[in-house]
C-alpha positions in Angstrom: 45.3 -9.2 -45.6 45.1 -5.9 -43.7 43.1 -6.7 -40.6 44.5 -8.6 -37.8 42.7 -10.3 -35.0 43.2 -9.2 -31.7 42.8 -5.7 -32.1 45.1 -4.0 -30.5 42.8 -1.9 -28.1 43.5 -0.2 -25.4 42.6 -1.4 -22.0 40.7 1.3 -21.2 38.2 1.8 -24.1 34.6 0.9 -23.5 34.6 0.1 -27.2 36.7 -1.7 -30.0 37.6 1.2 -32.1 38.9 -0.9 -34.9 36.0 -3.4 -35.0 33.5 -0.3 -34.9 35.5 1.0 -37.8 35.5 -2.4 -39.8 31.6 -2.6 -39.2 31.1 0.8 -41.2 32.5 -1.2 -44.4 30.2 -4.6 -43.6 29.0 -7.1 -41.0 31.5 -9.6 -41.9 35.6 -9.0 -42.1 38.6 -11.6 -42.9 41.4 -11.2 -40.5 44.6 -12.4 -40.0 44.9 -14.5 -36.3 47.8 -16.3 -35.5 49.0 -17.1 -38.8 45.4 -18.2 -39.8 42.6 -16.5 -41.3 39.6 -16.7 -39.7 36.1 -14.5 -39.8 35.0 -11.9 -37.9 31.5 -11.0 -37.3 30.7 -7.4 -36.5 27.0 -6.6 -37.2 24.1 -7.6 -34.6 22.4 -10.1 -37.3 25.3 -11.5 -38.1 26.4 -12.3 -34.7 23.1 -13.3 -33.2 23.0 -16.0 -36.3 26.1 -17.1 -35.7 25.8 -18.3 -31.8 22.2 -19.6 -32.7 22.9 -21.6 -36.1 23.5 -24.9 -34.8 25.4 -25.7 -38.1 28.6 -23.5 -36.5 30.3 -25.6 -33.6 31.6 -24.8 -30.5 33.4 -28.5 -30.1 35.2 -27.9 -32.8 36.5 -24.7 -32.1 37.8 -26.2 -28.9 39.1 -29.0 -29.5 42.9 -29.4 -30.7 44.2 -26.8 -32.8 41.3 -25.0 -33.1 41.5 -21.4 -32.7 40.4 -20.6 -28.9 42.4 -17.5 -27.6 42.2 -18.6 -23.9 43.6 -21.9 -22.8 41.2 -22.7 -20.3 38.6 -22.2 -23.0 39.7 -25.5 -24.7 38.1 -27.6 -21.7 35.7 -30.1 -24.0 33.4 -31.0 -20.4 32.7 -27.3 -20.0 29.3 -26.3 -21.2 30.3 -23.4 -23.6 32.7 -26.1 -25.4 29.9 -28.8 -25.8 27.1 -29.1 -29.2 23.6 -30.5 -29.3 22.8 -33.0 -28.2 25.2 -33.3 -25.2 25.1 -29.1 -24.8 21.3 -29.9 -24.7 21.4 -32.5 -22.2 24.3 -31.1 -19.8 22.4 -27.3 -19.8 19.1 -29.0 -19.0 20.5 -30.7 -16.1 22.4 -27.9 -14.5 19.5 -25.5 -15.3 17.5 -28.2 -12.8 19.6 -26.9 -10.5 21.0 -23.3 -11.5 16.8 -22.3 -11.4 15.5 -18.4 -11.0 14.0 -19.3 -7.6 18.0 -20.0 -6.7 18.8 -17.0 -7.7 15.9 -15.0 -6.3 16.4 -16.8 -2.7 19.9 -15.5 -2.9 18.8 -11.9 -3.3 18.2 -10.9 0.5 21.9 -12.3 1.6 23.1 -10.7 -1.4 21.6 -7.2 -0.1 23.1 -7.7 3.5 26.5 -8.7 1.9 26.7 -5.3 -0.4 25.2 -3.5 2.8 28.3 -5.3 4.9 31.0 -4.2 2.4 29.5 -0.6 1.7 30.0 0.0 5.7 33.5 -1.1 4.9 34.3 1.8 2.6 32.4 4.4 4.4 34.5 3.7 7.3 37.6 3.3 5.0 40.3 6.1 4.6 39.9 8.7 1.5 40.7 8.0 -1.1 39.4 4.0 -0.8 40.1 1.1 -3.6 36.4 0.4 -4.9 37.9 -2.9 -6.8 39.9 -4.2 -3.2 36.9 -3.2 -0.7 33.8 -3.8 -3.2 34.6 -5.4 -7.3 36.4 -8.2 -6.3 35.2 -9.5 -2.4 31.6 -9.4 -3.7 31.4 -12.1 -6.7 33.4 -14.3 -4.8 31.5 -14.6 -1.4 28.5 -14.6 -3.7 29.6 -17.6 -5.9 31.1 -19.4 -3.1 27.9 -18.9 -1.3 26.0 -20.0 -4.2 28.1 -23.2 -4.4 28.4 -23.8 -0.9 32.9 -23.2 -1.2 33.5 -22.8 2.4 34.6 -19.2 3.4 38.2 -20.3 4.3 39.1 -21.3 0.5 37.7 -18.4 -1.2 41.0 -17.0 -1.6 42.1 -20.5 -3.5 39.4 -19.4 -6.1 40.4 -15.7 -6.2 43.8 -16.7 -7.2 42.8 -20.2 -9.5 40.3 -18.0 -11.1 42.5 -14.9 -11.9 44.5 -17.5 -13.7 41.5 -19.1 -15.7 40.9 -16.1 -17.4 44.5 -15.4 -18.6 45.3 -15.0 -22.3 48.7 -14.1 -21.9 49.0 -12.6 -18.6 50.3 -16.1 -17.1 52.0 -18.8 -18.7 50.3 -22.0 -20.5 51.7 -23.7 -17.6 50.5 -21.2 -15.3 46.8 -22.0 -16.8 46.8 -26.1 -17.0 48.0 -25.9 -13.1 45.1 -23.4 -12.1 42.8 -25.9 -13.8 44.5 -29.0 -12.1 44.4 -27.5 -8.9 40.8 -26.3 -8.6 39.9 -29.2 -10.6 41.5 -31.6 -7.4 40.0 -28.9 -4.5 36.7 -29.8 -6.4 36.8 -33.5 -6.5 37.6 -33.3 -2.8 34.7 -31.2 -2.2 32.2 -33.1 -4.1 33.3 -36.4 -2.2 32.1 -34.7 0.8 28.7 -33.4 -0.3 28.3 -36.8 -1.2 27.9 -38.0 1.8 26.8 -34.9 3.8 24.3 -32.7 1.3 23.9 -29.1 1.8 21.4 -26.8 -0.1 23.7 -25.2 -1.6 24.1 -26.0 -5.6 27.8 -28.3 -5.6 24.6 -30.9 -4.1 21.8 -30.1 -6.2 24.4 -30.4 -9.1 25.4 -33.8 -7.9 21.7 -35.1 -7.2 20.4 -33.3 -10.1 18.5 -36.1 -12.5 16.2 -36.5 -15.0 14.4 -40.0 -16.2 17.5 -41.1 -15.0 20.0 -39.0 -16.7 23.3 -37.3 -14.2 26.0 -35.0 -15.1 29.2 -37.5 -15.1 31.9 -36.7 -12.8 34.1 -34.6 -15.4 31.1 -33.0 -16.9 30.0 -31.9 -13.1 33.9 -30.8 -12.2 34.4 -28.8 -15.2 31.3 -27.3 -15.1 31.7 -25.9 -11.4 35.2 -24.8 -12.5 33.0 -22.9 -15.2 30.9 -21.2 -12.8 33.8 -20.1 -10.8 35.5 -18.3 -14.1 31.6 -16.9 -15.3 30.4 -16.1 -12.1 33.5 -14.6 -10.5 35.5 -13.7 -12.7 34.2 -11.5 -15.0 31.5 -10.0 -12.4 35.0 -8.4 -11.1 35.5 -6.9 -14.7 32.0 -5.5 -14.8 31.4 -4.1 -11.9 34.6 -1.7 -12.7 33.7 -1.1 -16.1 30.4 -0.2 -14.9 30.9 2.5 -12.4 33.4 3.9 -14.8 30.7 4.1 -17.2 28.5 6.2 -14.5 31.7 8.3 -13.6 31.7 9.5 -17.1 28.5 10.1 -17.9 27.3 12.4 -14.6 24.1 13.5 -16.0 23.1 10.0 -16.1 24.3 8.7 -13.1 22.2 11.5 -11.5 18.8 10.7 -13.3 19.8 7.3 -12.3 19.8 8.4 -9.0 16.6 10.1 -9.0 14.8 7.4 -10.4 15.7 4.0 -8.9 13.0 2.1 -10.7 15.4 2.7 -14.1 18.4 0.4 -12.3 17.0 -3.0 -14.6 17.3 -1.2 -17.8 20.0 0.6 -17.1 22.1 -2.2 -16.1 21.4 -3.6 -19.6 22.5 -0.4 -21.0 25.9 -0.8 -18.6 25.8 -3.8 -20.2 25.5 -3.0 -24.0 27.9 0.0 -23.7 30.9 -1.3 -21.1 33.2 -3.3 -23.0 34.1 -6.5 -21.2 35.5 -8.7 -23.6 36.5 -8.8 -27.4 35.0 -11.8 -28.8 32.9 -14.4 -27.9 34.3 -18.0 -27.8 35.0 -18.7 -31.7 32.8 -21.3 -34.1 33.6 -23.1 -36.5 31.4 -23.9 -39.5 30.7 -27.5 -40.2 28.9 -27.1 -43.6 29.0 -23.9 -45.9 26.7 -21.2 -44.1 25.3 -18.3 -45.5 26.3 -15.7 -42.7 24.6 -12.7 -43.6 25.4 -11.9 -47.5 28.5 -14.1 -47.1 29.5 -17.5 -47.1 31.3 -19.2 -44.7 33.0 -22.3 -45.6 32.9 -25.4 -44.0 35.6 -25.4 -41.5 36.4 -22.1 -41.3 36.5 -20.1 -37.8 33.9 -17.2 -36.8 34.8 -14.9 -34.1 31.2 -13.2 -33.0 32.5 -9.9 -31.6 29.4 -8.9 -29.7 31.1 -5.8 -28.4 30.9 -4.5 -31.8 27.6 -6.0 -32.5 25.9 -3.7 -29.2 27.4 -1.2 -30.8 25.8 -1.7 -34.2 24.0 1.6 -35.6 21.6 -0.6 -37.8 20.1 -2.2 -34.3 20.7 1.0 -31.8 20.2 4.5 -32.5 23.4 6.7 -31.7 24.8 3.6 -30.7 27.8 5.3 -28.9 25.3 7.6 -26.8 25.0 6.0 -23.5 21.2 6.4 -22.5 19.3 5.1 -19.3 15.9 5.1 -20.5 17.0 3.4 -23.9 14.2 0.8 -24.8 14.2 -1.3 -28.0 14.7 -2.1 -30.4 16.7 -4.9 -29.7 18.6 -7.4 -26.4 22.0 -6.7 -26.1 24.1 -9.6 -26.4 26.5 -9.6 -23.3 25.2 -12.6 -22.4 25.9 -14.1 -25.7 22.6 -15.2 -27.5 20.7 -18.9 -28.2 21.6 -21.8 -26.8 24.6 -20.4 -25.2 23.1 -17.4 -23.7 24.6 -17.5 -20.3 23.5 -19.5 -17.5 24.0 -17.0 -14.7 22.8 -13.9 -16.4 20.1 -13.4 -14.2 22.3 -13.5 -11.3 25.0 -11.3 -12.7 21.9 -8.8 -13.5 21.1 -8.5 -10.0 24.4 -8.2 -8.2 24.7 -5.2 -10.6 21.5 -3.5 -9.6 21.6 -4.1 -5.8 25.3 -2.5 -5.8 24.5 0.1 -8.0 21.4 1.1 -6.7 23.0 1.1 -3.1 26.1 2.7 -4.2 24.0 5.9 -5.2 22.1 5.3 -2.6 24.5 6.2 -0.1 27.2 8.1 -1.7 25.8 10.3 -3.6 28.9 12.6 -4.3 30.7 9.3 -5.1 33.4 10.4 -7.5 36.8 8.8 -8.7 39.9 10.1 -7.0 42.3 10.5 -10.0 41.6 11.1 -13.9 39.7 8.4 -15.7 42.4 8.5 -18.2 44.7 7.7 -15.4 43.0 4.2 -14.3 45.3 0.8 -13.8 43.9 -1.5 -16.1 45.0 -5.6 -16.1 46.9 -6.8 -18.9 46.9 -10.1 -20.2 43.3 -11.1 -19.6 40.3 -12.5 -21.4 38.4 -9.9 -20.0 38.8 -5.9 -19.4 38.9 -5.4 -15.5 40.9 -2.7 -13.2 43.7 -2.9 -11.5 42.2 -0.1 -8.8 39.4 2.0 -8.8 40.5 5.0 -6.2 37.3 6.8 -5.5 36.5 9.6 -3.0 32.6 10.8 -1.6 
C-alpha cells in the first residue's frame, strides 16, 4: 500500500496536496496509518455521508485501540465521542443552554473586546505580533466569558488547552495531566456555581433539564473541557490562517473592504479554503456501508478529510480559486456536517466577521512584516495555527 495516513504536509499549506491529488483518482483511498489500514474519504458526498450515516460510530472509534490521532480525542463523555441515543440526548441538553440568543447577547461585548485589543496594536510598536496582541487573547476572554472562567485563570486554560490539542507536540503524559488538571479546576468551579449561579453557561449547563433529564457530572465536566479545546483552541488556528488567506489574495481583501456586507460569506469562504485541520475525528463502520461506489466493512475506520472534501471540484468550481462572492452550490464542511456539525459554529462565525470586518476597518494598509513563505508555524498539533503573525500598517 502506497498511501500513508498523515500526509506529510507542510505547515503552511492552506491545502493537503496529497489528499487533493488522491481525490483526482476517486472519492475513497486505502492508506496505511500506524500499522493499520484504514479509509480515507476525500470527495464532498462521500464525506458528508460518512459523518451523517448513523451506521459509522464515533464511540467506537474512541474507545480503546481505536484509531483516534489525538489523545484527548479518546474522552468517551465528550460529545464528539458519544452515538445516538446518548449523542442525541447530551447535544439536546447542552443546546438548551449553548442557544443563538447566547451567542447573539454576546455579540456587543465581543465588539468592545476586538475594539479593546485593536487599540492595543495601533498603539503597539511596528512590526506588532497579530497572534500575541489579537489570535490568541480573543477566543480565550471570549470563551471564558461565555462560561463565566473568572479572568484570573484564563491563562490555566491557555496553557491546559494548548496541550489538548497536541498530537505529538507534548507527550501522552503531557496530554492525560492537561486533562486531569482542567478536569479538577472544573469540578471546583462547578461546586461553586452550585450554590452561587451566574448567567453565564457553566450554570445554565448545570440547571439545564428536560422532563427531568441532566447532564451527569462527567458528561457536564468533559463537555466544558470540550468547549474549552473547540472554542479556544482552534479559533486561535483560524483566525491566523484567515488573515493569511486575505494577505495572499490582495484583490480580495480589497473588495472585501469595499463591501462590508460580503464579511458572512466570505468568512465561509475563509472557511472552505484555510486549512485548519486534516481529518475529522475517525468512524468506524458497524455494519458493511456502501460509502459512495465502495464498501466499507464492518469495523473498519473512515477518516472524513473535509479539507479535501471543500476542496472537491465535483461540488466547487475552481475549487482552489479563492472567491468572496462565491455562492452555492454547496456548505462547506468546516463545521463537520449532521449530527456532529459543531455546536459553536455560530459563535466562531461571528468572532471572525467582527475581527475581520474591524481589522479592515481600521488598518487598511494592514500588511505582513516578513514573507508569507517565512511564517512560524506550530508543530505537533491537531490543528494548523502560527507561531507569530508580524504584521505592519
Amino acid at each position: 500500500m502506497d498511501v500513508t495516513y498523515p500526509f506529510d504536509t507542510p505547515a503552511g499549506s492552506d491545502l493537503e496536496p496529497e489528499g487533493v491529488r488522491l481525490l483526482a483518482e476517486g472519492p475513497m483511498v486505502r492508506a496505511l496509518m500506524n500499522g493499520h489500514e484504514v479509509w480515507l474519504a476525500l470527495g464532498y458526498h462521500v464525506v458528508r455521508q460518512a459523518l451523517s450515516d448513523p451506521r459509522f460510530s464515533r464511540e467506537a472509534a474512541a474507545g480503546p485501540g481505536g484509531p483516534a490521532l489525538n489523545p484527548a480525542g479518546t474522552n468517551p463523555d465528550f460529545l464528539v465521542s458519544m452515538d445516538p441515543p446518548r449523542h442525541t440526548r447530551v447535544r439536546h441538553l447542552m443546546a438548551r443552554a449553548f442557544s443563538r440568543s447566547t451567542v447573539e447577547g454576546l455579540e456587543p461585548w465581543i465588539h468592545k473586546l476586538v475594539d479593546g485589543l485593536l487599540d492595543e496594536l495601533a498603539a503597539h510598536d511596528k512590526p506588532a505580533d497579530l497572534v500575541t496582541l489579537v489570535a490568541e487573547p480573543l477566543p480565550i476572554m471570549v470563551i471564558c466569558q461565555l462560561l463565566g472562567i473568572p479572568t484570573e485563570d484564563r491563562a490555566k486554560f491557555r496553557y491546559w488547552a494548548g496541550r489538548m490539542v497536541a498530537d505529538t507536540a507534548y507527550t501522552p503524559t503531557d496530554i492525560a495531566e492537561a486533562m486531569g488538571q482542567s478536569s479538577a479546576y472544573l469540578n471546583e468551579l462547578i461546586a461553586v456555581k452550585r450554590q452561587a449561579p451566574d448567567d453565564a453557561l457553566i450554570s445554565a449547563l448545570i440547571g439545564v433539564t428536560d422532563e427531568g433529564d441532566y447532564l451527569t457530572e462527567s458528561e457536564l465536566t468533559s463537555n466544558i473541557q470540550l468547549l474549552l479545546i473547540a472554542g479556544h483552541e482552534t479559533m486561535v488556528g483560524q483566525i491566523g490562517n484567515c488573515i493569511v488567506t486575505l494577505f495572499q489574495h490582495p484583490q480580495q481583501t480589497k473588495l472585501l473592504a469595499e463591501h462590508p456586507e460580503l464579511l458572512p460569506q466570505a468568512v465561509d469562504e475563509l472557511l472552505r479554503h484555510a486549512r485548519l485541520i486534516s481529518s475529522d475525528l475517525p468512524l468506524i463502520a458497524t455494519a458493511d456501508v456502501l460509502l459512495g461506489e465502495t464498501t466499507v466493512r464492518a469495523g473498519e475506520a473512515v477518516f472524513p478529510l473535509i479539507g479535501v472534501a471543500n476542496r472537491d471540484p465535483d461540488v466547487f468550481p475552481e475549487p482552489h480559486r479563492f472567491d468572496i462572492t462565491r455562492t452555492g452550490p454547496a456548505p462547506h464542511l468546516a463545521f463537520a456536517y449532521g449530527p456532529h456539525y459543531c455546536l459553536g459554529a455560530a459563535l466562531a462565525h461571528l468572532q471572525l466577521q467582527i475581527l475581520i470586518g474591524s481589522l479592515l476597518d481600521r488598518f487598511p494598509t494592514l500588511a505582513p512584516a516578513v514573507e508569507i513563505a517565512d511564517l512560524p508555524w506550530k508543530a505537533g498539533l491537531a490543528i494548523r495555527s502560527l507561531s507569530a503573525l508580524p504584521v505592519t500598517w
